[in-house]
C-alpha positions, 0 to 999 in steps of 0.5 A: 559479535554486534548486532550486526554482525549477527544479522549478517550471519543469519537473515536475508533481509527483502528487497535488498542484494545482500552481496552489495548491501551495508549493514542492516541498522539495529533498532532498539525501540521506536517511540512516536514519529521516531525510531532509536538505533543501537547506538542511541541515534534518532530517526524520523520515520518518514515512510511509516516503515514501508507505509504501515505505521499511521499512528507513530511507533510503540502506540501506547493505546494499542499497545495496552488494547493488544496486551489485554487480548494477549492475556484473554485469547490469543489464537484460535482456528478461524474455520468452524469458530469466531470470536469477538474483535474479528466480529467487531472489525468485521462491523466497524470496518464495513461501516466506512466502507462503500455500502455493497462491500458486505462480507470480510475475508481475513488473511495475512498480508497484502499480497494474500488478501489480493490472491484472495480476491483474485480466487473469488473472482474466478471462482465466481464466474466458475460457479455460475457456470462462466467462462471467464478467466482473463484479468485486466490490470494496469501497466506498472501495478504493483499487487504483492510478490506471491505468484497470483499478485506478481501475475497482476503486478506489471512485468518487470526485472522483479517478475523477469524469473517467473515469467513464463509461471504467470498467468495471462493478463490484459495490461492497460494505461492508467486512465487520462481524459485523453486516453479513455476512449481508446482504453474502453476499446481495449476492454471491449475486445475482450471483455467477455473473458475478462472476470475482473479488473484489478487496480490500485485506486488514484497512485500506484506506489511502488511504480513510484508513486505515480498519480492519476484522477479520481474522475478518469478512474470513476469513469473507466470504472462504469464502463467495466461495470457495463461490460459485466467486469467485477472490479477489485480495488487495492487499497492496501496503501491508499486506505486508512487515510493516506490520500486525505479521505477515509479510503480512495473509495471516498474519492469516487463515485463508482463501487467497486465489487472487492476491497483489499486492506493491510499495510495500515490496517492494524496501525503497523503493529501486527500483520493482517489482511482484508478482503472486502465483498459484495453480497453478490461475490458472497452469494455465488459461493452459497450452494449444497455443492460442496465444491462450490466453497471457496477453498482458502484459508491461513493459519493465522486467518482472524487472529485476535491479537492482529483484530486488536490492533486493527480495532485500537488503530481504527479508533484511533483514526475516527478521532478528532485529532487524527483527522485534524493531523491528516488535513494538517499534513496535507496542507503543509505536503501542499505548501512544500510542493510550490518550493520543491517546482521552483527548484531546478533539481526537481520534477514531476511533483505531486501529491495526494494527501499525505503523500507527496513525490516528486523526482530528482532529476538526474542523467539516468532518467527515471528508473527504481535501479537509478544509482541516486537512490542509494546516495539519497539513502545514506544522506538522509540517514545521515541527517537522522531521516528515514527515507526510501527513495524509488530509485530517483523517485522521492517521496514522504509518508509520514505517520500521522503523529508527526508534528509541524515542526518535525515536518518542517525540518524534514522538509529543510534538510530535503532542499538543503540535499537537493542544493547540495547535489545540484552544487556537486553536479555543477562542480563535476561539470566544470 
């Protein structure tokens, strides 16, 4: 059998109905912006491999810096010892950082180190003697797949099984200047049971990439701090540099109480999680009471490996070159969304950073199951492009190594696809 074949035998691949599906692409090795199938074709990576990967595949930096640790300590229990890199990441991360985030909690994955911020925020409240269970979150979220972050996610076809599973949340808008008033009045009925607010800070990325403003979110921000609502910003995709600062942090004025991280975290080479503190969230937890400790832990919590990559990958951020890329990249993103308006297959365009979406207009309406994606799919991967369309919902998040030029032929082969099905609907229509 191939390697597809064998694939087909015996993995269950995510996000993906397995009846209907092609055939998994094999990739053998990844090399920079690109990535090599089993057949030797080459592809631009132009989602970063589901938004991790900032500094292209097979990082020879990183690669040397994990393969050092592998041969020093590659695992050890996180509860009751430490070592080095986690120390490390720990101090280097909270020095970007807004200045109340004091205290790291590792974890796994996205969705783990949201459950983490979710448990010590009840757990908060509980501790001090607080009834306060309630979560406010904002329609459409996306905060992960395991039960806590599906509960805060926004209901859909996703979460339609484990509907009556999920606890209760208050859902809101994502902030307008015309619609801040009526939101506060919202929070303002229930803010006395809400123990915090979770939201992914300036775009809501599987939604489909939805965008608001940094002003709107600062200001509904204040409020939840006047009402004593703790805030747990997600930054599981804007972070490491993806809105063209930083962290979406750096975009607002208000702090929040929690920070979330991973995607980018380690530089797309391990897997981990971060959830970020205040001292104040740290401190409650602070007691003789045995049962006032926050109960949670994973086996792989720190592992020195992942705390590696994160240190390579950070450093590699940090640098001159990497900034100058990520401005490089927004620009450019800036100068294609005036072509992508002017076209009349195209709407809703915009951008943030490096990150650029716009939607491909289509007699279905704007939906992640709309038929187009999957045509779009094909197409690009046809022209030697990875792209993953949200439903008729494109976007690109490209690692930052991309050149000029590879982005300039990505961008080419988009409009050539746009004009190709703008001719094809034509055709059907006459």
């Amino acid at each position: 059998m191939n390697l597809q074949e064998r694939d087909r035998a015996v993995n269950w691949h995510p996000y993906t109905q397995m009846k209907t599906a092609n055939d998994a692409i094999p990739i053998v090795r990844g090399k920079g912006v690109h990535l090599y199938d089993h057949e030797g074709k080459q592809y631009i990576d132009a989602v970063s491999s589901w938004w991790v990967t900032l500094h292209g595949h097979a990082h020879p930096y990183i690669a040397q810096r994990v393969s050092e640790q592998l041969n020093t300590l590659e695992q050890v229990i996180f509860a009751g010892f430490t070592h080095e890199p986690a120390i490390q990441l720990s101090e280097n991360l909270l020095k970007l950082l807004p200045e109340n985030q004091q205290k790291v909690f590792y974890s796994d994955n996205g969705s783990t180190a949201v459950e983490v911020a979710l448990k010590m925020c009840i757990q908060y409240c509980y501790n001090l003697g607080k009834e306060k269970t309630k979560i406010l979150a904002f329609k459409n979220a996306y905060h992960g797949d395991t039960f806590g972050a599906m509960s805060v996610s926004g209901r859909s076809v996703w979460t339609k099984p484990f509907g009556e599973m999920l606890f209760e949340v208050i859902f809101i808008d994502t902030p307008t200047s015309e619609n801040l008033e009526n939101l506060k009045n919202q929070i303002k009925k229930y803010a006395t049971d809400i123990a915090c607010f979770i939201y992914e800070p300036l775009i809501q990325g599987a939604a489909g990439m939805l965008m608001y403003e940094a002003q709107d979110l600062d200001e509904l921000m204040k409020f939840c701090r006047e009402q004593e609502i703790l805030m747990v910003q997600d930054e599981v995709f804007t972070g490491f540099g993806r809105t063209g600062k930083l962290f979406a942090a750096n975009h607002l004025s208000e702090k929040p109480d929690i920070m979330c991280f991973s995607k980018g975290l380690t530089g797309g080479t391990l897997p981990m999680g971060i959830t970020t503190c205040s001292n104040e969230i740290y401190n409650a937890f602070l007691s003789e009471d045995k049962y006032k400790t926050l109960f949670h832990g994973h086996s792989f919590t720190a592992n020195p490996l992942s705390c590696t990559a994160a240190l390579a990958s950070m450093e590699l951020l940090l640098n001159e070159e990497t900034q100058h890329n990520i401005q490089r990249i927004s620009e450019q993103h800036s100068q294609f969304s005036i072509l992508l308006k002017q076209h009349s297959n195209v709407e809703n365009v915009r951008q943030t950073g490096t990150i650029i979406a716009w939607e491909f207009k289509t007699h279905q309406g704007t939906s992640y199951f709309n038929e187009i994606g999957k045509i779009l799919y094909d197409e690009f991967l046809s022209r030697g492009i990875i792209m993953r369309p949200l439903g008729n919902v494109m976007y690109l998040v490209p690692p930052y190594c991309i050149t000029s030029e590879e982005l300039e032929f990505t961008y080419k082969n988009i409009l050539e696809v746009l004009d190709k099905f703008k001719i094809e609907e034509e055709l059907m229509k006459a």
